[in-house]
N, C-alpha and C positions, 0 to 999 in steps of 0.2 A: 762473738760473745752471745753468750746465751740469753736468752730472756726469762726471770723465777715466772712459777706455777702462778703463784698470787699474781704478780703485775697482768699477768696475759689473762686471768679471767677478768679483768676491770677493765672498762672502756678506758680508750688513750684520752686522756687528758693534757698530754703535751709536756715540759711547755717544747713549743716551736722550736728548733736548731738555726732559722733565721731570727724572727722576731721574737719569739721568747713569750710568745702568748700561750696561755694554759688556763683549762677551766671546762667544765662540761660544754657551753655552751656551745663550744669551736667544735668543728669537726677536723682529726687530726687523719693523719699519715702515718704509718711506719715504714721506714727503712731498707727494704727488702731485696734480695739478692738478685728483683726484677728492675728494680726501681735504681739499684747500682748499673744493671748493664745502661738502663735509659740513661741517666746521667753522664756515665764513661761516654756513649753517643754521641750525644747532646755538647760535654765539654764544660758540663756546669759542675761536675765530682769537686768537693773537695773533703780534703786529708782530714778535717775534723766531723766527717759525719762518720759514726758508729752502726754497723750492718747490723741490723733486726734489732737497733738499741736506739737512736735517732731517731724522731719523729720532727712531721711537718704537718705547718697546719693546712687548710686544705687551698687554699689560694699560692701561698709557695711551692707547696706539692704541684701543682699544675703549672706553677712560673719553670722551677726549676729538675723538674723530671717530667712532664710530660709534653712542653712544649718546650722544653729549653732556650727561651728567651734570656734568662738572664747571663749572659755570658760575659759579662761587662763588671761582676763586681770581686770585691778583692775576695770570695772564697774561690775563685774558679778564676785564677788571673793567669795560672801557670796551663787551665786546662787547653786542647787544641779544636777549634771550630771541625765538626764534621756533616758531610753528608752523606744519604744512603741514594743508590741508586740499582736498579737491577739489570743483573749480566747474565744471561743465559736461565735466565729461573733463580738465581741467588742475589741476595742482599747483600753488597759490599758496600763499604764504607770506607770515605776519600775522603780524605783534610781537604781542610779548604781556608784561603786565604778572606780576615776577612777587610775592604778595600774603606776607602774614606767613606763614602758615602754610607754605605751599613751603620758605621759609627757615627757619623751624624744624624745616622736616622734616630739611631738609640738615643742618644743622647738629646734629641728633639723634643724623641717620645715617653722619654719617661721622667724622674723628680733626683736629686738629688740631697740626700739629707744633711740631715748639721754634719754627722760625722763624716761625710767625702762620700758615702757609697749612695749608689745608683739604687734608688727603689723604684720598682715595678709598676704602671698604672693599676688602680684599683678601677676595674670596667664598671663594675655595680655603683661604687659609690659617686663616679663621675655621673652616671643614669640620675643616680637618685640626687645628686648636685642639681642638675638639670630641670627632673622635675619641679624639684621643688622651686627654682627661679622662676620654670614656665607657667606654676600654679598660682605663685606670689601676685605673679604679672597680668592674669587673667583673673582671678578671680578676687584679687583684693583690691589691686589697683585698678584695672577694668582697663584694661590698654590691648590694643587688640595686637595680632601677633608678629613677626619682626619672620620677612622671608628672606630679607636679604644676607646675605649669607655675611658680606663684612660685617653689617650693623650690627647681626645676631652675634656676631663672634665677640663682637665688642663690650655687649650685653651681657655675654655671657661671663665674657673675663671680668670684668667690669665687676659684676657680683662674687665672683669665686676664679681667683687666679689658680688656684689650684689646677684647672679644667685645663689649663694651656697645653699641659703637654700632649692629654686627651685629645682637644681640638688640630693640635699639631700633627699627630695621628691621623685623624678623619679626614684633611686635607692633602694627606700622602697617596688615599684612594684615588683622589682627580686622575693624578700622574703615576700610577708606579711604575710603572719602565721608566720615567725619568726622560721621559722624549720631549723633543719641543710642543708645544700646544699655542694655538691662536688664541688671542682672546677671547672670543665668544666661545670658542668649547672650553677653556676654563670656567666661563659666565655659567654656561648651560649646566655642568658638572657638579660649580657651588650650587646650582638651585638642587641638586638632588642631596646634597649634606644638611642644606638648613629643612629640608622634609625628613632626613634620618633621624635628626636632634630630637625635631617635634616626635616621629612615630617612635623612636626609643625610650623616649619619659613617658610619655601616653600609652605604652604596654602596660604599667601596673599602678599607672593613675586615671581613673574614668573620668575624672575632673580635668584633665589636659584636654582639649574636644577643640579648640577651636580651628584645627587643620581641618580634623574628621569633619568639623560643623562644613566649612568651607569646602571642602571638596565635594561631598553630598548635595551644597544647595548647588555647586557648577553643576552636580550632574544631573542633578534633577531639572535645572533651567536648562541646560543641551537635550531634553528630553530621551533620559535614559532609566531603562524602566524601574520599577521599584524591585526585583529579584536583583536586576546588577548591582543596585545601591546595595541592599541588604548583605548579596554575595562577597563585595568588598568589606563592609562593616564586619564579617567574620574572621575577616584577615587584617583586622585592626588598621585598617586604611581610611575610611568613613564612619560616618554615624549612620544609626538604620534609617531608613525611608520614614518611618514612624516616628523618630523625634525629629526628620529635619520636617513632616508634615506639623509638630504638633509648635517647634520654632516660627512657620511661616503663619500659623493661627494667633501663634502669640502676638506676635508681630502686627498682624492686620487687624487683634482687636485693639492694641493700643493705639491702633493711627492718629485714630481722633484726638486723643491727646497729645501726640506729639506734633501734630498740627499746631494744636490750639498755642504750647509752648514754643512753637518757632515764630506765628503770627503774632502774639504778643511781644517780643524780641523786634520788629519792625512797626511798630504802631506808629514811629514818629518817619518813617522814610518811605520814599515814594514805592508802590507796588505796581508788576505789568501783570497781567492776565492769558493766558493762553485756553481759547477755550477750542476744542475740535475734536469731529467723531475717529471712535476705530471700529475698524470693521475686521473681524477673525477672517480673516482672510484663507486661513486652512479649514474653517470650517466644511463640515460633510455638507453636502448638500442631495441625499440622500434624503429621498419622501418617507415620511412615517406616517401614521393615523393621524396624524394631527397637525403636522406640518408639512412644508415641502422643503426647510430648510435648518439647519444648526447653526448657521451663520448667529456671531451675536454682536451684535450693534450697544455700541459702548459709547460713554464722552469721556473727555479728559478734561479736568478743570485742575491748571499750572500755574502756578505762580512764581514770579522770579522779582527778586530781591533789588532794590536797586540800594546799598548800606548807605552811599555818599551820597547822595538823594534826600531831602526832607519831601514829603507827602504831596501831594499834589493838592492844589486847593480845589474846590466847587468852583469860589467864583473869585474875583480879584475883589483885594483886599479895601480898597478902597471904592468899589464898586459892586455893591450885593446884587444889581440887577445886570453886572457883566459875568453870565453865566457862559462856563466852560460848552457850554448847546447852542452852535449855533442857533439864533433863533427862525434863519431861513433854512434851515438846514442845510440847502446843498445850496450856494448861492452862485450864479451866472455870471451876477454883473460884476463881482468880484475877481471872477475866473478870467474873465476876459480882459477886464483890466488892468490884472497884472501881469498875463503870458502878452498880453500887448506889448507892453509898458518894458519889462523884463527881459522875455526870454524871445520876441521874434527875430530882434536882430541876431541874438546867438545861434538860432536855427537858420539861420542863413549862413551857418558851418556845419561841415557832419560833425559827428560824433570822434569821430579821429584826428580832426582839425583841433577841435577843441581839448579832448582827453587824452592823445595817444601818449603824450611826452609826461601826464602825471602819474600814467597809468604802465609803465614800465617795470616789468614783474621780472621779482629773483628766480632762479629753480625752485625754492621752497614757496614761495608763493606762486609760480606756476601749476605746481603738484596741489598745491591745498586748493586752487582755484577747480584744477581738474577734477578733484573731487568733492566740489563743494554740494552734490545733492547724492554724495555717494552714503550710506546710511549704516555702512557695515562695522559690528561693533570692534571689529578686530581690524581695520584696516590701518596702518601705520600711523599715514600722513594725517586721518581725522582724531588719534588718539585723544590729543590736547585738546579738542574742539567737543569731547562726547562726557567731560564730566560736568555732572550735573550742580556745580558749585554757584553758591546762589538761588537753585530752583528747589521749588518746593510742590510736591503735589496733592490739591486740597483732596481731593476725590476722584474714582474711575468708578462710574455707576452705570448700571444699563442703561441706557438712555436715546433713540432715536432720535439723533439731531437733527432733524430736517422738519422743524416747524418753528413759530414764534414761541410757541409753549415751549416746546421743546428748552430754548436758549435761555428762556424765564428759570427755569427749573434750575438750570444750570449756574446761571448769577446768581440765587438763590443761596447756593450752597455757602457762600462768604455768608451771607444772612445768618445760617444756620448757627454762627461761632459766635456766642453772646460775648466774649471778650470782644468780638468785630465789631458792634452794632453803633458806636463812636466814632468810628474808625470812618465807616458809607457815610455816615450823619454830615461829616464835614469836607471830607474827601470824595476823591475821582480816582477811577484803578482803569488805566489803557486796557482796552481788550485787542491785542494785537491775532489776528487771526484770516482767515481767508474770504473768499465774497460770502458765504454763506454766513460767516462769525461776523459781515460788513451789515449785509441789509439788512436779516432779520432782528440783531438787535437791535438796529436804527429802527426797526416799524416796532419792538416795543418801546424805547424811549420816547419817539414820537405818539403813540395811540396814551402812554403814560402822562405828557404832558398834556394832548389833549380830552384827557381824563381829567384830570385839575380840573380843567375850564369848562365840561363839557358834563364831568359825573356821567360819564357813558363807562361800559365795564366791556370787558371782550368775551369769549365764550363761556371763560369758566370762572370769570368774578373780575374783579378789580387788580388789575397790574398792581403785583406790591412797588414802593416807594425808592426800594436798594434799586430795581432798574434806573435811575435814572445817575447812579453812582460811577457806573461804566460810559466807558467812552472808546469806541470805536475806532481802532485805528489800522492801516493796510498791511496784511502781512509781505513785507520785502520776499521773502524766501518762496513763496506763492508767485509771485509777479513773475519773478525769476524764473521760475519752472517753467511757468504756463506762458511766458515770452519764449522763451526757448524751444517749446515744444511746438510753439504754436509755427514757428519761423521753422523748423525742421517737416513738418507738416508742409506749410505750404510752398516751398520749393523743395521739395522732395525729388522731385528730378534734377535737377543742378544738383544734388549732393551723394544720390543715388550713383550719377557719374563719375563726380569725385572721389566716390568711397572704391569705383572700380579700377581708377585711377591710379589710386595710392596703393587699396591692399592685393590688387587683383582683379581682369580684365571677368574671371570667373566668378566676383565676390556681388552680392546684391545686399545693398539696406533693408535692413528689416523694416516693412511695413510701419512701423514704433518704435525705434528705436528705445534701449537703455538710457537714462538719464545720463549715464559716463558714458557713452557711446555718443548720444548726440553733444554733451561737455566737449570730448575728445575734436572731433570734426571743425563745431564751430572756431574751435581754440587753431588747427591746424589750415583753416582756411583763414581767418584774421592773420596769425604770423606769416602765411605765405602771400595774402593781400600786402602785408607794409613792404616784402622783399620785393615785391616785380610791380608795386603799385607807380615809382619815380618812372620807370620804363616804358611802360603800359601807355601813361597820360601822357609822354613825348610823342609818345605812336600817332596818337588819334588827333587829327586836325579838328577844325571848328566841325567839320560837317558828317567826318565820323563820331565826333564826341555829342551829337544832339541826335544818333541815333536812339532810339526807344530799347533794342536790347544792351547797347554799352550801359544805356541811363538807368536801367534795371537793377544790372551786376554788380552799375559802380553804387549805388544807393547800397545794395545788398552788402556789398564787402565792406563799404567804407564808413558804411553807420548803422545797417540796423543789426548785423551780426556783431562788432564791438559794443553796441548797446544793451545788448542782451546779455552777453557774457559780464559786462562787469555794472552793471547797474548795481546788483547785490554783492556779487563776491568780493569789486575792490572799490568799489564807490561807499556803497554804504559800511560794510565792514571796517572800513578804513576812518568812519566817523566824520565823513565830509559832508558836513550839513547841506552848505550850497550846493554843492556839487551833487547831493543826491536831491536836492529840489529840481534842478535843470535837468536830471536823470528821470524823474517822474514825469516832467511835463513832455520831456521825449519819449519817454514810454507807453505814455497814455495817446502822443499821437500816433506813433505804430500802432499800441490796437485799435484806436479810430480809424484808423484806414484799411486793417486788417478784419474789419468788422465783428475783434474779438469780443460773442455776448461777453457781458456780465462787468468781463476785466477792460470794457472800455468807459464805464463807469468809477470802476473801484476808487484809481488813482485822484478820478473828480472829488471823493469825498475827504481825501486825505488835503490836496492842494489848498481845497475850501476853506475847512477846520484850520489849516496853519495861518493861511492869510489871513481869516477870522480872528484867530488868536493875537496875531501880528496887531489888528485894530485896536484889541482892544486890551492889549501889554498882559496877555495872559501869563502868569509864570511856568505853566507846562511850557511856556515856546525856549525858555532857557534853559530847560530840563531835555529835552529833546537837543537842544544844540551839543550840550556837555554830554551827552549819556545814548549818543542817538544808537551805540549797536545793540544796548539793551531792551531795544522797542524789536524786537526780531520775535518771529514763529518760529524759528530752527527748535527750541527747546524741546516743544511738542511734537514737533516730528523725530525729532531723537529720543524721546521717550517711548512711542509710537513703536519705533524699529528692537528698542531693548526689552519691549514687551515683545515684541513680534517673533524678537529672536529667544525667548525664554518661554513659551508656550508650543503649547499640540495642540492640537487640530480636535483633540475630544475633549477640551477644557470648556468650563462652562461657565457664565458672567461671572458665578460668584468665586471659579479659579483664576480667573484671568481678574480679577478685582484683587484678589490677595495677593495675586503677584507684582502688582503694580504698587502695593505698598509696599511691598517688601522690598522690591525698586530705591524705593523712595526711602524705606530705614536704612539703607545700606550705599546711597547712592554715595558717600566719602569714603568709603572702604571699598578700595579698587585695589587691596595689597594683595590678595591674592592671585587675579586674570591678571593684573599689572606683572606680577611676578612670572606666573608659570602656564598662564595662556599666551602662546602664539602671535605673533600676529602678522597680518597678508599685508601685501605690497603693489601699488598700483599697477595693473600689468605693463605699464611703457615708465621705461627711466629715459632723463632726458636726453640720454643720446639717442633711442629710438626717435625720441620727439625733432631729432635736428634729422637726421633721415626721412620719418613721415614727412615734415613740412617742406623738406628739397621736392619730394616728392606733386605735393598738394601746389610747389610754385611751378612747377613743371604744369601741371594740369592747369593752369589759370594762364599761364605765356601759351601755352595751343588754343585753350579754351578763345583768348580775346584775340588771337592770329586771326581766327575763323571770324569771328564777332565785324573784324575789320575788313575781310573778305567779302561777309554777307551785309554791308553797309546799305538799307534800302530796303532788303528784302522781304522784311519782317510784313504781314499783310494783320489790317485793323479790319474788326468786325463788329457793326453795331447789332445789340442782340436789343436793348429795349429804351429806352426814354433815359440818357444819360447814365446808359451802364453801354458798356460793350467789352470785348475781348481781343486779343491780338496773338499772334503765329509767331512766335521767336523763331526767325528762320534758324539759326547758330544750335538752340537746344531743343530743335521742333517738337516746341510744345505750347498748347495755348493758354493762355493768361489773361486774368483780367484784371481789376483795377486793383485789386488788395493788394496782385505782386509789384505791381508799378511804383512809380515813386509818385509823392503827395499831389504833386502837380495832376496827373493823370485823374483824382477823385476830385478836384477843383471847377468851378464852372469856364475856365479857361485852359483845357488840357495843351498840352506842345504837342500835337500831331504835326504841323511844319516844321519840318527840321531845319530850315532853311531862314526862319524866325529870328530874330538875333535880338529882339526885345519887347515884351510880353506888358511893356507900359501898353500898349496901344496909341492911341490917339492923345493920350497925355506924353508922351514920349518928347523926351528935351530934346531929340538929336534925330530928330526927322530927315530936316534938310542936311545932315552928316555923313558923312563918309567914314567916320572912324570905328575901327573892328575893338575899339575897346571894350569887352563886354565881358559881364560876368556871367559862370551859370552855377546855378546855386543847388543842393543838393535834393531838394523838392522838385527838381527838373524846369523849371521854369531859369530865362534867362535877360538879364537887362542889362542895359550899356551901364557903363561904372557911373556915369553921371546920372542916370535913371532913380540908381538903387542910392546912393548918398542921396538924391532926391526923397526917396521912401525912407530914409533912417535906416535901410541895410532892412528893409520887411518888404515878405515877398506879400503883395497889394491882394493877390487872388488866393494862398494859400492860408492868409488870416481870417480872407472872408469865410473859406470852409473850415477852418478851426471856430470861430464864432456859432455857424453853425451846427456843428457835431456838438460845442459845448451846449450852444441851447437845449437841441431834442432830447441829448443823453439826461441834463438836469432836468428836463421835462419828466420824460420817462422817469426818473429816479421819483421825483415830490410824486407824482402818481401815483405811485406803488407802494410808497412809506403810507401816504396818507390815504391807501381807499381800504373801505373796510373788511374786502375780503382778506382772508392769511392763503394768498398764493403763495405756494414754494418755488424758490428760486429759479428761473429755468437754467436746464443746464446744455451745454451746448453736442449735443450728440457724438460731432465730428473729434469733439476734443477730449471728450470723456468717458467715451463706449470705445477705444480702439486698445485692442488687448497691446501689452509690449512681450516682443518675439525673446523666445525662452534660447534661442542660437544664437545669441548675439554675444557670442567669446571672443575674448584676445586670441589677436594672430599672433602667432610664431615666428617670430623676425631671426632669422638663423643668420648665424656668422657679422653679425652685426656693424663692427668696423669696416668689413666689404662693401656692406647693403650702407651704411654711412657716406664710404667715397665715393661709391657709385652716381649715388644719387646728389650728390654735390656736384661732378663731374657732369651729368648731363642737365643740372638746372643751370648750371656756368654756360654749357653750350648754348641751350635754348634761350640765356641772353644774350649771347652774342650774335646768333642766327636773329633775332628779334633786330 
């Protein structure tokens, strides 16, 4: 049929041959003897369309002639499915069956209306469905955005059921072959649908950003440069470099107020304080005219929330002159009174006698322990442990911590917030932090109150009044390190072997070990100590076991390596008050005897302040019993690392200050690195862990074979006036009294081995024959009726704890109280030693092999034992 002159000069107006729509506004179709063969093709032809008379509007037009999708409704019910395919250079076309699946695809994907027929998804209008819920959700309501792909789906139906069949659709990409998939690659697949959602409404709405926002500030914290950002933002994937720089200004001028509104929100509940420097550590250090470094010396001033907590007072309530200050500050006779009184008979057990059976770790508490000083923002097992829930950060200002001014400046900043200045007046805020965060503000509190009495001012005027608001308390997670480090340090030969033991006869310890490197070790020598530890002590008689090298190894394995390892990770974490009291006063005498500067002190001023407290019914003492994992420095060192890991190396205080707010506005919005970053896996799972440690008990049954071989041989060397050293004949190497056990630093060392009781001349069983005798893990050893004589307290071990407690309090009031501001000294040996940049996970191949293997001959090497 022809088309009149008239109709064909006037645009088609329709209406539709499907939907019946007509009007200028539609753009339509006609009918065309081209459009007839696509259709004949396709199988969507039907009997009531009219060639060159028929029109369609332009969405049907492209349903059903140019992709031929709609195959499914009653005008095309008789037509036959085809396809095209080429044979020799030509186009032919094959019927084609089509199977269940196809039909349920369709039927997934598309709507069926009131009258029974199957309509077509409209692509645009679901788009602009979409947007428009994603605009509602961001910009009206202020909810930030949903990546989880069920959630989002749910969200999405939830608003406009309509979407289903569309979303039905976009879910059919995960799988189109239809093949089986594991779950995590369906996981991984959904995260690329709920990024389509968002980048398809956000094509033609600028107001949709908050993916764009989010992927920009990832890539600008990964430090990637401003042209990548930009070059993505033209492909509608990001925002440009330019508004996420003018978002992170926003952001860092409001800090201040949103400080001020979180800290009023807590006015009535107790607050901790984290106060400690960072140093750019990528800075250039590249001389200029004017400097010789770019390094920028920064503080961080933290604060962490305690909700279930009321405030802590100044002073107790029914005694205004029982001030949360000590007034001896660090007090002696108190010290010694109660590790007397308390804890000497318990040190008359190791550390394994007493803790091993409470301290009994699942796999997932092995893993979390192994990586308790690991700091990586992406590593698995710390995920749960790196949100910032609770902490608040008041300030990150330039600031050189390493003076008393320095720390004034710093407490200060709470000063700054006149909603706070009620808050100091009547309250105390723990400053939980490291020796540096211990002395220096103990010598301004101290110089402060003796300012009161004295009207004396320090360099640059009068201590303000807020110092005396803080209270000083030990950072656990500090202890922990610098215990650890310090024990890997000084037997670094015993572990150097062991490391060649386990990972290879070719492998050496690095100089410094990694934090997870020395973690890993001591964790593998403690489990392979409790497996060959029953075996080992059957071996050794009275006169092998009072050797000086057994007495060494067994102190080493059997207390001070479990004491290090869980002092913080399950002692204190675990919120065991007691138990981490008795953990202090053991750790403090490791570094007394270890002659650890500084941190042989620390733990003195913490044990002080409690028993103090304890005198005088302070209510911090029951705030700390309820709430003791909250008294932790981790916060700030996890802060520390999220900075560390979101900056370059050419950022300057006032970059690295905005990014630490920006930290801090976003620290509850983890949905998107939660979502679609990555994240790494400790490199040993614990089946490796039961192979290494077959391994590490194999090296400890040779190790103490030899030990009992060389019974004697070990030769003592006096180098000066109650110091000397000694020749482990077993690991020939010399040592002196730090590695010894306590006994050894005692004014009655066990050099006779042959000694069977260490009363001396008070000894009840002189005239006795009987071998019943104890020996204790300080190395010293008394008849059982001796030591029930002493209360179970070793008589010359108390006297040198008496003593180290004296001179260290000595030393300590000298240094709070004299008027110079010396800076802390720091211990060279422990804080100038670089950590080795080599120190990667081995490659444990074939694993279930290297597992029996090493079962197989730690089985033998007890039996040959």
């Amino acid at each position: 049929m022809e088309l009149s002159n008239a109709r064909s000069q006037k645009k088609l107006i329709g209406p539709c041959v499907i939907c019946g729509a007509e009007g200028v506004e539609v753009k339509f179709r006609r009918f065309t003897e081209d459009a007839y063969r696509k259709a004949t093709q396709h199988g969507t032809l039907a009997s009531t369309w009219v060639l060159n008379v028929s029109q369609f509007c332009h969405t049907h037009y492209m349903v059903y002639i140019v992709h031929g999708t709609d195959k499914g409704s009653e005008t095309s019910e008789n037509a036959v499915p085809s396809k095209r395919r080429w044979i020799q250079g030509e186009a032919v076309t094959e019927q084609v069956d089509r199977d269940d699946s196809q039909q349920e695809l369709i039927m997934e994907t598309s709507e069926v209306s009131d009258n029974g027929r199957i309509k077509e998804i409209d692509f645009i209008e679901c788009v602009r469905s979409m947007a428009q819920i994603f605009y509602t959700r961001e910009k009206k309501e202020r909810k930030v955005p949903v990546y989880d792909w069920k959630l989002l789906r749910l969200e999405l139906e939830s608003k406009d059921i309509g979407l289903k069949p569309f979303l039905n659709l976009l879910e059919k990409l995960i799988n189109p072959s239809g093949r089986g998939l594991v779950d995590h690659t369906i996981s991984q697949r959904q995260k690329g649908l709920s990024f389509l959602c968002y980048f398809l409404a956000g094509i033609g709405n600028k107001h949709i950003s908050s993916l764009k926002k989010d992927i920009a500030m990832f890539l600008n914290h990964s430090g990637t440069s401003d042209q990548a950002i930009d070059t993505l933002s033209n492909m509608q994937l990001s925002s440009t470099s330019r508004e996420n720089r003018r978002e992170k200004n926003i952001i860092s001028s409001i800090h201040r107020d949103n400080v001020t509104r979180d800290l009023v929100k807590y006015q009535t509940n107790a607050i901790i304080v984290n106060i400690d420097d960072y140093h750019n550590i990528h800075g250039l250090r590249i001389p200029t005219t004017t400097s010789t470094s770019t390094v920028a010396h920064m503080t961080t001033v933290l604060a962490i929330t305690i909700p279930t907590a009321t405030a802590i007072p100044r002073n107790v309530e029914d005694n205004v002159y029982a001030s949360i200050h000590n007034p001896r500050i660090v007090d002696n006779n108190i010290l010694i009174s109660k590790i007397e009184d308390r804890f000497m008979a318990l040190l008359s057990q190791s550390f394994n006698d007493r803790f091993a059976k409470r301290n009994a770790l699942s796999e997932n508490d092995l893993l979390d322990n192994l990586t308790v000083h690991c700091y990586d923002i992406d590593i698995h097992e710390k995920r749960h442990n790196r949100q910032l829930n609770n902490t608040l950060l008041i300030d990150f200002v330039e600031l050189n911590l390493h003076s008393t001014e320095a720390y004034i400046k710093a407490m200060e900043t709470f000063a700054s917030f006149p909603e706070f200045h009620e808050y100091l007046q009547r309250n105390v805020i723990p400053l939980v932090a490291d020796w540096p965060g211990q002395i220096l503000p103990r010598k301004a509190i101290t110089m402060q109150r003796r300012q009161q009495q004295s009207q004396k001012n320090i360099q640059t005027g009068k201590i303000p009044e807020c110092v005396s608001s803080f209270i000083p308390i030990m950072g656990p997670l500090h202890v922990s390190l610098n215990s650890r480090e310090t024990v890997m340090l000084l037997f670094y030969d015993f572990f150097n072997l062991a490391y060649k033991c386990i990972f290879g006869k070719n492998k050496k310890l690095a100089n410094k070990p990694r934090p997870w490197r020395i973690n890993l070790l001591l964790q593998l020598m403690s489990d392979a100590w409790k497996n060959v530890a029953p075996y080992i002590m059957r071996k050794f008689d009275f006169s092998c076991s009072r050797d000086v090298e057994y007495l060494t190894l067994k102190s080493l394995l059997d207390d001070t390596i479990p004491l290090v390892l869980n002092v913080y990770a399950t002692i204190f974490r675990s919120g065991d008050w007691d138990g981490y009291i008795e953990a202090c006063v053991r750790i403090w005498c490791l570094f007394a005897r270890f002659k650890r500067r500084n941190y042989n002190k620390a733990p003195l001023f913490f044990l002080s302040d409690v028993w103090y407290w304890e005198s005088i019914n302070h209510p911090i003492l029951e705030i700390l019993r309820k709430h003791l994992v909250s008294f932790s420095d981790y916060p700030v060192e996890n802060y520390h690392s999220l900075i560390r890991r979101q900056t370059r190396e050419t950022d300057t205080p006032e970059q690295l200050s905005r990014t630490a707010r920006v930290i801090n506005c976003l620290r509850h919005d983890n949905v998107f690195r939660d979502t679609f970053v990555s994240s790494t896996r400790y490199p040993y799972r614990k089946e490796d862990l039961i192979g290494l440690t077959n391994r590490a008990s194999i090296f400890l049954l040779e190790l103490f074979t030899d030990v009992k071989n060389n019974t004697g041989k070990s030769k003592w060397t006096k180098r000066d006036r109650n110091k000397f050293s000694c020749h482990l004949a077993t690991l020939n190497i010399d040592v002196d009294q730090r590695h010894l056990p306590m006994a050894f630093s005692s004014e009655y060392p066990p050099f006779d081995p042959s000694e069977k009781c260490h009363l001396q001349d008070s000894c009840k069983m002189l005239q006795s024959t009987s071998d019943h005798f104890v020996s204790l893990p300080c190395g010293h050893v008394y008849h059982r009726l001796c030591l029930q004589y002493l209360e179970y307290k070793c008589l010359h071990c108390l006297k040198y704890i008496k003593d180290e407690i004296n001179d260290n309090v000595k030393s300590i009031i000298k240094r709070l109280t004299g008027e110079d501001n010396n800076n802390p000294q720091i211990d060279i040996n422990q804080e100038n030693v670089v950590q080795s940049a080599d120190d990667e996970p081995e490659d444990l191949a074939q694993q279930p092999l290297f597992n029996l293997e090493t079962t197989d001959n730690s089985n033998q090497h007890l039996k040959d034992l």
